[in-house]
C-alpha positions as MATLAB code, in Angstrom:
seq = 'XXXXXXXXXXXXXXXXXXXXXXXXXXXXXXXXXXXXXXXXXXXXXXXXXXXXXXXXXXXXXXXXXXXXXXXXXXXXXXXXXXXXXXXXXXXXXXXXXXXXXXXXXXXXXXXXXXXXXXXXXXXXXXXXXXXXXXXXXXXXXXXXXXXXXXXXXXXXXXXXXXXXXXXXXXXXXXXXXXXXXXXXXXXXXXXXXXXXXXXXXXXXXXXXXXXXXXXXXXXXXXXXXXXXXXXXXXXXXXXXXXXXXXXXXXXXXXXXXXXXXXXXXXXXXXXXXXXXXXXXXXXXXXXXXXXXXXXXXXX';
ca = [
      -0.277    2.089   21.058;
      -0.446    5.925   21.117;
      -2.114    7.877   19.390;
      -1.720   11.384   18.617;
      -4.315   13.913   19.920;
      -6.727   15.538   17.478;
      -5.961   19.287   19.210;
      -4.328   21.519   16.880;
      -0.650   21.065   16.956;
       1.042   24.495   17.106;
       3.108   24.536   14.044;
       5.301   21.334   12.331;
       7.891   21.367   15.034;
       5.212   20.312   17.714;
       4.019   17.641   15.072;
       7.055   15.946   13.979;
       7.993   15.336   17.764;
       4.400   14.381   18.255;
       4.579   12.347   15.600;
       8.222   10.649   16.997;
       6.423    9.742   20.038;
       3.458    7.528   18.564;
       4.182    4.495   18.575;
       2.432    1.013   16.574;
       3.265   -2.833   17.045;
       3.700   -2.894   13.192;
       4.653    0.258   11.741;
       7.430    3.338   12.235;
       6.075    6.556   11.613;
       8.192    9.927   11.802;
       7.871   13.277   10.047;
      10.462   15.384    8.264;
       9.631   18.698    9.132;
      11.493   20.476    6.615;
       9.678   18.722    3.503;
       6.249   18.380    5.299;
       6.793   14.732    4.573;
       5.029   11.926    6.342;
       7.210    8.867    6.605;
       5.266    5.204    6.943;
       7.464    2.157    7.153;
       5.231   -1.413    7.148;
       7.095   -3.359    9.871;
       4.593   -6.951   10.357;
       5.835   -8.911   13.375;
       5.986  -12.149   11.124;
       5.091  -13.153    7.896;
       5.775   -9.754    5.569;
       2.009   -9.876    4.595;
      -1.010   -7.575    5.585;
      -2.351   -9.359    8.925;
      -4.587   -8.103   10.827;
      -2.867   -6.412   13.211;
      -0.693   -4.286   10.297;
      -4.414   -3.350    9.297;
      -5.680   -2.551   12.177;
      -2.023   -0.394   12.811;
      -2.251    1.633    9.046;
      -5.948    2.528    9.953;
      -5.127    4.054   13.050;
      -2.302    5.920   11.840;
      -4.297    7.163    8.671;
      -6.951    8.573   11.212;
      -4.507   10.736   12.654;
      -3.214   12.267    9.671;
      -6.263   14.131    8.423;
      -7.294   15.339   12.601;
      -2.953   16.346   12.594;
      -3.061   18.316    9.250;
      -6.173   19.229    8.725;
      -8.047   21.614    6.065;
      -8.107   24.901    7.990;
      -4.296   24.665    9.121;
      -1.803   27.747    7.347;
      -0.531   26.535    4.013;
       3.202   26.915    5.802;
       2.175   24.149    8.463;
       0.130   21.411    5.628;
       1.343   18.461    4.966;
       2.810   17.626    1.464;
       3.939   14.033    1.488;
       2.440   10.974    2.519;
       5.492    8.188    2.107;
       4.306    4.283    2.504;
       7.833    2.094    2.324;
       9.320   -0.895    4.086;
      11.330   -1.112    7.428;
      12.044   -5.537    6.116;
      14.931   -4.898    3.856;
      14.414   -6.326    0.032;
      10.632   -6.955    0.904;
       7.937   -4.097    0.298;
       4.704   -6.483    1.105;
       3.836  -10.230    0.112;
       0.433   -9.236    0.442;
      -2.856  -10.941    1.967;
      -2.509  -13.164    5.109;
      -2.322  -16.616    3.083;
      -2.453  -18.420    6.395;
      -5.933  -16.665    7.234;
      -7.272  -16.715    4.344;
      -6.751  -20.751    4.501;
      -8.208  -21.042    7.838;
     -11.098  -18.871    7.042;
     -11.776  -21.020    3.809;
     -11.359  -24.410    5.236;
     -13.883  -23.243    7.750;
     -16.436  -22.269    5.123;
     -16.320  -18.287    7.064;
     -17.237  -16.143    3.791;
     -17.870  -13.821    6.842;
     -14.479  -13.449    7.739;
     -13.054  -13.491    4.751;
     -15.240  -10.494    3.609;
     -13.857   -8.526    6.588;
     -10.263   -8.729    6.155;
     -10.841   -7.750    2.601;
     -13.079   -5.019    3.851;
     -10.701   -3.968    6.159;
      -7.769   -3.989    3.355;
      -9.714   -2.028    0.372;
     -10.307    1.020    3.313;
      -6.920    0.805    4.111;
      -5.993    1.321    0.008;
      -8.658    3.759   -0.361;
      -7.563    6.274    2.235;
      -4.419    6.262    0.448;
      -5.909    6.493   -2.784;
      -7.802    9.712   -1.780;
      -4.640   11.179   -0.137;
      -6.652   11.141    3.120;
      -9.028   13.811    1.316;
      -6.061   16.968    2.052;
      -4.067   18.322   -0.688;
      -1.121   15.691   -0.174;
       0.651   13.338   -2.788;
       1.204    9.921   -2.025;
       3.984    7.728   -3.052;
       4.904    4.108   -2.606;
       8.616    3.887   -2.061;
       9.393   -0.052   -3.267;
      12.559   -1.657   -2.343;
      12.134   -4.434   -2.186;
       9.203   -7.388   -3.319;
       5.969   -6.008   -4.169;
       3.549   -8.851   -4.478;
      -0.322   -9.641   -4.215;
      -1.637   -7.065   -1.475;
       1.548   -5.591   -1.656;
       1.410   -4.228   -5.114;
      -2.105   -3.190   -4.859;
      -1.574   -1.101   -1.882;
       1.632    0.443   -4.152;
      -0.769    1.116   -6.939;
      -2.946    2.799   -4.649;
      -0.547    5.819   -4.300;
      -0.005    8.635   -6.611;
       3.339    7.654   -7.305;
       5.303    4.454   -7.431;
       9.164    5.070   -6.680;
      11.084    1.887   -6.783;
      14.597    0.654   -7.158;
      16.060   -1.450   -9.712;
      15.557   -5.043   -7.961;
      12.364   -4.251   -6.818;
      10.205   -7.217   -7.966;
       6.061   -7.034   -8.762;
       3.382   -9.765   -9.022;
       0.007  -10.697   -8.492;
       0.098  -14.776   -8.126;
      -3.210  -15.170   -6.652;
      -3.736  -16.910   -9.919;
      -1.264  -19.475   -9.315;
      -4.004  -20.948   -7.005;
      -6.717  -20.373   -8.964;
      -7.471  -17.209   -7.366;
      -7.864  -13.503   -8.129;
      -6.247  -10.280   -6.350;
      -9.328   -8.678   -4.881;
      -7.509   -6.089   -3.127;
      -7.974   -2.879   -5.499;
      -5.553   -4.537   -8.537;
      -8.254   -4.892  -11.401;
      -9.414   -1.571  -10.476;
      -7.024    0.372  -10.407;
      -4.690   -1.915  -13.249;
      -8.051   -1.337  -15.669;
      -7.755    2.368  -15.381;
      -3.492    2.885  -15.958;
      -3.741   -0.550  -18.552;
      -6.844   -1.166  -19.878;
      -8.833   -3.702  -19.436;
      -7.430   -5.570  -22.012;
      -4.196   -5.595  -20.787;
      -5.344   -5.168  -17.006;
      -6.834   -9.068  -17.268;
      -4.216  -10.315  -19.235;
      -1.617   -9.115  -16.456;
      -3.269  -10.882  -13.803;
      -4.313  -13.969  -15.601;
      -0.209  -14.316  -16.003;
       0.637  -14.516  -12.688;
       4.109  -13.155  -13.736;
       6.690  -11.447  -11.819;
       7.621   -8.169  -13.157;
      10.913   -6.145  -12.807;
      10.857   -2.070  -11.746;
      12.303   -1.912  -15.088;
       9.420   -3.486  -17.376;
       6.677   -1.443  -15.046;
       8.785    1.981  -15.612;
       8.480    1.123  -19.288;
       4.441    0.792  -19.329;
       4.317    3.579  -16.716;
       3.071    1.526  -13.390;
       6.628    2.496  -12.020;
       6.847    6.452  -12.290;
      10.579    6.766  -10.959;
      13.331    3.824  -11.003;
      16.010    4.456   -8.682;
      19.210    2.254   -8.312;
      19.117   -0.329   -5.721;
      20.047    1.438   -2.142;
      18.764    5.095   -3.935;
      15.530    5.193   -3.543;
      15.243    6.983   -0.792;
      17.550    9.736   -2.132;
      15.914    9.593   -5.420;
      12.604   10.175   -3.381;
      13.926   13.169   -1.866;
      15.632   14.804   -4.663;
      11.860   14.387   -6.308;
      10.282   16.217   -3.740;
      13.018   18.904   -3.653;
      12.999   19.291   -7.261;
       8.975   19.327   -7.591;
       8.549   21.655   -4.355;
       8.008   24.697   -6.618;
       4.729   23.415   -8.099;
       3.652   20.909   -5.421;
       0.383   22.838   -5.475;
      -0.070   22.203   -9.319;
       0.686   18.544   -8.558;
      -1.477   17.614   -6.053;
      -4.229   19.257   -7.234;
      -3.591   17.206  -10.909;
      -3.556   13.787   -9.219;
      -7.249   15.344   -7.157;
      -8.308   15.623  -10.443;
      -7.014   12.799  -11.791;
      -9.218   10.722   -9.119;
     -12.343   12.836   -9.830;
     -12.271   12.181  -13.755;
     -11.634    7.987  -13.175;
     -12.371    7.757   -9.941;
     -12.245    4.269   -7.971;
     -14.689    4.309   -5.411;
     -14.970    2.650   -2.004;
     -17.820    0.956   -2.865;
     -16.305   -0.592   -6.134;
     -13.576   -2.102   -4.216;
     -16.031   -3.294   -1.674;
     -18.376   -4.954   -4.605;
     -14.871   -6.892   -5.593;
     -13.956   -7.957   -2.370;
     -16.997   -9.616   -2.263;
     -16.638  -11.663   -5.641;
     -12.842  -12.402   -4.113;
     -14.683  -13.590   -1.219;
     -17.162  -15.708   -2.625;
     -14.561  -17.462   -4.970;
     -12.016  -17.686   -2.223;
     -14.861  -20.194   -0.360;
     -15.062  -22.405   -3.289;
     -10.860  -23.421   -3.768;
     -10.299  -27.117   -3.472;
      -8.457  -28.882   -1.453;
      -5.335  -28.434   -4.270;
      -6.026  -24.881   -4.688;
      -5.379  -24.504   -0.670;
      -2.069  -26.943   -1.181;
      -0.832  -24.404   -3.682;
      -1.760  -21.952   -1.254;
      -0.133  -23.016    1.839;
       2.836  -23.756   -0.627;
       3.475  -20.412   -0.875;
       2.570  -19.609    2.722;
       5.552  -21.482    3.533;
       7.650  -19.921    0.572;
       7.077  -16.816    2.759;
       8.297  -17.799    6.157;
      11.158  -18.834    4.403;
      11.856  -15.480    2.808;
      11.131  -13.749    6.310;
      13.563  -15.841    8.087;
      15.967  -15.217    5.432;
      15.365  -11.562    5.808;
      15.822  -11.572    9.366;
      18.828  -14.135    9.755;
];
């Protein structure tokens, strides 16, 4: 992997061919120049979850944003847009690696499980905090949002999604909870109230119902959302300023800290140790539920 080369670039032009030329195992990455507009697709290797190595891969490339497009660069040559979408057509993200997680818990490793969730909440928190620059972040969903995968969606400023675009959080359905950022940041758009009561369902939500509590901020048709994406940030490049600087204050007023999602990764942990031997049939159930869907995908 390459990385880009935290010298300032001289001007967009320089970046977005910069930018074209970095390369990651799971993840395509260009810029669009014109809009100042960061494009992230999630491209795992195998199972459409958050492994490791798609971790490891978003870090990196959140690094380099912030040393690319940095504070003291000319207004002209700032980034805007920070874009996190899907290269796996009709699948966003499953979420957490299932298979890990039931290799880690068979082996009693509270250790490791702590770390992958450690390594996940930094991941969602950088994009929370829009990489601390005056950019607004938006998940562009097309496809199956579920577990990790929504919580990393609801880390974003915005949640763009098309029509078929499914959402979930079945962690339940094996007598687990999503400790990946969703009571957090579910508690602060919902309620408490009606953040518990969404997770306790283990439901699967359309675009359509989130639109209509306001989880989903634009629904697109299916095969539109990236146009609908774009004609947002045409039509919003006027007062881009005014919006960024909202969702910074946004943050400040009910702000989700690192350390919160830390604390909770560490009661996900603990709880994850203690699932029976049915809890981790249920489990690998829907491990296999996922290979299927991949291969689907891919065939």
């Amino acid at each position: 992997m390459s990385r880009p080369s935290p010298a300032r670039i001289g001007g967009l032009d320089a970046a977005e061919a910069q930018i074209a030329a970095t390369t990651y195992e799971t993840l395509d990455v260009k810029l669009d120049a014109a809009r100042r507009l960061f494009w992230c697709h999630l491209r795992p290797l195998e199972r459409p979850c958050f492994s490791p190595e798609l971790l490891r891969d978003v870090a990196a490339m959140q690094r380099s944003i912030p040393q690319m497009f940095h504070r003291d660069l000319p207004a002209e040559e700032s980034l805007r847009y920070f874009v996190c979408a899907s290269a796996i057509p009709g699948i966003f993200n499953l979420g957490g690696d299932l298979g890990l997680f039931g290799s880690l818990i068979k082996q009693g490793d509270l250790a490791g499980l702590t770390r992958y969730g450690y390594a996940a909440v930094e991941a969602i928190h950088r994009n929370h905090v829009a990489f601390d620059l005056p950019v607004v972040t938006i998940a562009l969903v097309q496809g199956d949002a579920l577990g990790g995968g929504f919580e990393c969606a609801l880390a974003h400023d915005l949640i763009i999604a098309e029509r078929s675009a499914k959402f979930g959080l079945p962690e339940v359905l094996f007598n687990l909870f999503p400790g990946m950022g969703a009571y957090s940041f579910l508690s602060r758009r919902l309620g408490r109230q009606a953040a518990e009561k969404f997770i306790f369902s283990g439901r699967i939500h359309t675009a359509q119902e989130l639109h209509e509590i306001g989880l989903v901020d634009v629904l697109a048709e299916d095969g539109e959302g990236e146009a609908a994406l774009l004609d947002y940030v045409d039509r919003n490049a006027r007062w881009h300023n005014s919006r960024q600087a909202t969702y910074r204050a946004r943050r400040r007023v009910d702000p989700v800290e690192l350390r919160e999602l830390r604390d909770v990764v560490e009661v996900w942990a603990e709880a994850a140790i203690r699932l029976t031997d049915q809890d981790l049939r249920r489990m690998s159930r829907l491990t296999g539920a996922q290979d299927r869907r991949m291969s689907a995908t891919a065939a």
